[in-house]
N, C-alpha and C positions, 0 to 999 in steps of 0.2 A: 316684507322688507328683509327678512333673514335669509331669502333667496336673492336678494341682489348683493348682501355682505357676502355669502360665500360664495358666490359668481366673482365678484370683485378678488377674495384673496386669493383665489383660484388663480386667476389672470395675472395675479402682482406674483405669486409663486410662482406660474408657467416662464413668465419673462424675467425673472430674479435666476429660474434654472436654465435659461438658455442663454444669458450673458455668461454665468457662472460656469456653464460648460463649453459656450464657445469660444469668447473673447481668455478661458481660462487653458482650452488647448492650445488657441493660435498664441499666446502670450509665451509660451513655453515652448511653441516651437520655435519659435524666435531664440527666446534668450539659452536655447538649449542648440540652435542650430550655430556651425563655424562661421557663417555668413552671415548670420543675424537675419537670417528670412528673406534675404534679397536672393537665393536661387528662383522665389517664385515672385517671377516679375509682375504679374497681374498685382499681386494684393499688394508690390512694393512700389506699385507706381505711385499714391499721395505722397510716399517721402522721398522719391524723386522731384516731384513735383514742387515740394517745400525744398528741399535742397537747393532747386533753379532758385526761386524767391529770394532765399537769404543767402546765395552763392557759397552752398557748402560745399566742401570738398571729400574726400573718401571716409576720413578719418568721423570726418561732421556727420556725414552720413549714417555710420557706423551708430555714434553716438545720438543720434534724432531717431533711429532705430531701436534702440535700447529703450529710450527714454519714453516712446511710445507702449511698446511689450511692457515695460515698468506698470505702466498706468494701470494697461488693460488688465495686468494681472493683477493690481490691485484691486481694478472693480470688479470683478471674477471672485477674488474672497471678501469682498463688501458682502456681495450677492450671496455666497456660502454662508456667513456671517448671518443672514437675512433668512435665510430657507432654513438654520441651524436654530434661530431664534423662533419661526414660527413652528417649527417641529412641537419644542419643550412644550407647547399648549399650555402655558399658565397666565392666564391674563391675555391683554391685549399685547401685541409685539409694537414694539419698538422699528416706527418707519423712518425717523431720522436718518438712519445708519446709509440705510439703502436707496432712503432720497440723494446721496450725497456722492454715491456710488454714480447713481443717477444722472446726477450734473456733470460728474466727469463723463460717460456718455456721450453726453450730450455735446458737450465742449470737442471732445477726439474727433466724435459723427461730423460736425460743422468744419473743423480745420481737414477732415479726412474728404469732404465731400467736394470743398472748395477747389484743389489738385485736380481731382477726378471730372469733375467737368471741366476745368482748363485741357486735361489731356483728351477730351474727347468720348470719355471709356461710359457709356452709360450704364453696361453691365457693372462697373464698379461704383458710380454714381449710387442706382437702386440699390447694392447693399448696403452701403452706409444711411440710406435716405432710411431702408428698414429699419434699421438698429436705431437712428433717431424717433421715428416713429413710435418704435416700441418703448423707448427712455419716457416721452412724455407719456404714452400711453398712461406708465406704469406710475408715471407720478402725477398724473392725473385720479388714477384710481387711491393712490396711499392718502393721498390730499380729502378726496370723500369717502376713505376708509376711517380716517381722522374726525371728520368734523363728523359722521352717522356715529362715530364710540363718542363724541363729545356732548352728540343730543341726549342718546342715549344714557348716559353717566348723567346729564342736567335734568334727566324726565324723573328718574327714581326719588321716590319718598326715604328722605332722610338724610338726602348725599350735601346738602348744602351746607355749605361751611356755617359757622355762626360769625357774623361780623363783628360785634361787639362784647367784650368778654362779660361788661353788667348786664348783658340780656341773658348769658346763657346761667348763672345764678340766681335766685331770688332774692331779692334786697329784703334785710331785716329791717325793721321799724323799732329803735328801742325809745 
């Protein structure tokens, strides 16, 4: 069983370092670029595409642009945040952090994939489908990374709480 835990945090680090590094470049090149990343039209076509939807205009665009880069590069140091926690090795890490990270993933992947099959692009389809892919993966595994530390913490002798505070003293008889 201790070869499927470090299989699993393996997997949850691989993909915690590859949102962290990619969604953490492209977030920056964005918010760092004068165009806000619409020189490259391939990976700007879902905010074209939400643009048509809610009939935004340059300015909107601009600003759904941003607002995007915002996220991603929030979940980029969710991620860091995550890979910085399981470094320190002390105890078990803290997966909430990265599940949460996670959901937004997942939420971007779904409004990002939506566009991209309206416009036809499958090449841009499949990567968003990826990155969704990998969000549940990853919170598929932190989910049974959870409940194996939860058996595990319930299996050990001595770890249970005491329920009642007259059990855990002797009662005198006077």
């Amino acid at each position: 069983m201790q070869k499927i835990s470090t299989a699993t945090a393996s997997i949850i680090v691989l993909i915690a370092l590859y949102f962290t590094l990619s969604w953490g470049y492209e977030a920056l090149r964005v918010l760092t670029s004068p165009s806000y990343g619409f020189e490259d039209v391939w990976r700007s076509q879902f905010l074209f595409g939400i643009g048509r939807l809610f009939d935004l205009g340059p300015i909107g665009l601009v600003k759904l642009a941003a607002f995007f880069a915002t996220l991603k590069l929030a979940v980029a140091c969710i991620c860091a945040l995550h890979l910085a926690d399981r470094a320190r090795m002390r105890g078990q890490p803290s997966s909430e952090i990265l599940e949460a990270g996670l959901i937004l993933v997942v939420l971007i992947s779904i409004v990002s994939v939506g566009p991209a099959s309206w416009a036809g692009s499958t090449d841009l389809m499949r990567e968003h489908t990826y990155q969704l892919v990998f969000a549940a993966l990853a919170t598929g595994l932190c989910i049974f990374e959870r409940s194996h530390a939860e058996r595990n913490e319930a299996a050990e002798p001595g770890s249970q709480p005491v329920a009642d505070a007259t059990q855990a003293a002797p009662r005198l008889h006077v």
